[in-house]
C-alpha positions in Angstrom: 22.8 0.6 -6.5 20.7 3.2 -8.3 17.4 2.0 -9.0 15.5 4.3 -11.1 15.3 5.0 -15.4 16.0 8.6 -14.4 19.7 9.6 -14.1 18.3 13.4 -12.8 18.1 11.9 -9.5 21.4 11.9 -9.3 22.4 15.3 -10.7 23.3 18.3 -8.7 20.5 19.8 -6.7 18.1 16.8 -6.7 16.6 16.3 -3.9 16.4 12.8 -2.2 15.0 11.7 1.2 16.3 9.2 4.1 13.1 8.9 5.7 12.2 12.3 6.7 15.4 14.1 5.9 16.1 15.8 3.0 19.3 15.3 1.2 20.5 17.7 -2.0 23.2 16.1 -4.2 26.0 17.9 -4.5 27.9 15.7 -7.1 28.0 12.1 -8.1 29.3 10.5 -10.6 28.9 6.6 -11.5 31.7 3.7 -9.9 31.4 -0.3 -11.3 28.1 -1.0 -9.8 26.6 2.1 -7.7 27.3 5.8 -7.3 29.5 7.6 -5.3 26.7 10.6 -4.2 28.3 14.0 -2.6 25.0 15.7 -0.3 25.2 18.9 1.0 25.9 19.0 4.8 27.3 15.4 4.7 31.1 16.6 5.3 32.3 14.4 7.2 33.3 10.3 6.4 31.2 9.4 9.8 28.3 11.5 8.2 28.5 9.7 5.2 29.1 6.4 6.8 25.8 7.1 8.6 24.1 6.8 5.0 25.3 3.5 3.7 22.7 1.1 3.0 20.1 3.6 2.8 17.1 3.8 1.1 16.8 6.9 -0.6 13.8 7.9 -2.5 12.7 10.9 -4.4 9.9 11.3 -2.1 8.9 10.6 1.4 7.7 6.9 2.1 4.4 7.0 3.5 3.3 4.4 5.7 1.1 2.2 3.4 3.5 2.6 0.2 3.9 -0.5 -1.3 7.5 -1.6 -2.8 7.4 -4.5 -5.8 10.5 -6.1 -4.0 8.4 -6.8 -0.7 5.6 -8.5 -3.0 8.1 -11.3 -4.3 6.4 -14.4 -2.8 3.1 -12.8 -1.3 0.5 -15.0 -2.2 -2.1 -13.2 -4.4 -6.0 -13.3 -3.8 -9.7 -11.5 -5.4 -11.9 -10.0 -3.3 -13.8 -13.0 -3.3 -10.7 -14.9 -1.5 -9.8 -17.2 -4.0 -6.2 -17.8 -4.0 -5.3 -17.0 -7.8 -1.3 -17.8 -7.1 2.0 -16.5 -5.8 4.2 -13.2 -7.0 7.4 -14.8 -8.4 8.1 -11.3 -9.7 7.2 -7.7 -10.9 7.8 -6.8 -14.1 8.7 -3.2 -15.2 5.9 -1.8 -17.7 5.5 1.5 -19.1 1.8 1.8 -17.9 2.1 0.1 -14.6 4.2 -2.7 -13.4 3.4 -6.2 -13.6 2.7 -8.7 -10.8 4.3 -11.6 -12.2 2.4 -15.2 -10.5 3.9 -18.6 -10.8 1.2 -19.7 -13.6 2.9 -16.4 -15.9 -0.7 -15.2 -15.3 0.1 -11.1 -15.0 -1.5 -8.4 -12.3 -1.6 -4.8 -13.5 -0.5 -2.8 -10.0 -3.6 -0.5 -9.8 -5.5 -3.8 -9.7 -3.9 -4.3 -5.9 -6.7 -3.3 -3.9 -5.2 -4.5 -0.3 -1.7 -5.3 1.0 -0.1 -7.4 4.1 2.8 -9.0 4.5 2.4 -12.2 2.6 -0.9 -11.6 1.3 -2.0 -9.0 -1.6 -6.1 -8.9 -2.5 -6.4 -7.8 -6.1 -10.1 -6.8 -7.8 -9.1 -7.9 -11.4 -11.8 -7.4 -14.3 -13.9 -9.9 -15.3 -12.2 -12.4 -17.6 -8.2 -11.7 -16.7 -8.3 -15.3 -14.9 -10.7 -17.2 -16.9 -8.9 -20.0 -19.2 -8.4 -18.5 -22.8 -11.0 -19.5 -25.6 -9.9 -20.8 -28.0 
């Protein structure tokens, strides 16, 4: 499944990594669900077999990258350690994506300050939490 807004990922001569390796798309072209992706070097059906289930991305991961679907059910705290609720999504935004707790309170990304598996530490500005005036 292609996961991106940008089809040029896809196009001939992108570049896409597997971990540290480079991959340059030959062709692709879209089938029901997915893509059927042609790299160069990747001749063989074992080769390509090797790839399945991959994630590809248009950069190198670096260790401490943080990926919305591994915040889905991390419980969310301030700096202060209050627990403020639990990510029951992220929502795509043009600005930054959206961590989505359980109350429908939302979390601007840039506002994650710390991340561990099950645990994310935001430093919100004053007033997102505080109950709306009416």
């Amino acid at each position: 499944m292609l996961v991106t807004n940008r089809s040029e990922r896809v196009e001939p001569g992108a570049q896409l990594f597997s971990g540290d390796r480079m991959l340059v798309v030959e062709s692709s072209r879209p089938r029901r669900d997915g893509w059927v992706v042609r790299f160069a070097g990747v001749e063989t059906v074992d080769a390509a077999e090797a790839l399945r289930g991959s994630m590809l991305t248009a950069e190198p991961l670096e260790d401490d990258d943080l990926w919305a679907h591994d915040l889905i059910g991390c419980e969310v705290h301030d700096t202060n350690g209050r627990m403020l609720g639990t990510v029951t999504a992220v929502e795509a935004n043009p600005a930054h994506d959206l961590l989505v707790l359980g109350d429908g309170a939302l979390v601007p990304m840039p506002f994650v300050v710390e991340h561990e598996p099950g645990r994310v530490v935001v430093d919100p500005p004053d007033g997102l939490f505080e109950p709306e005036r009416e």
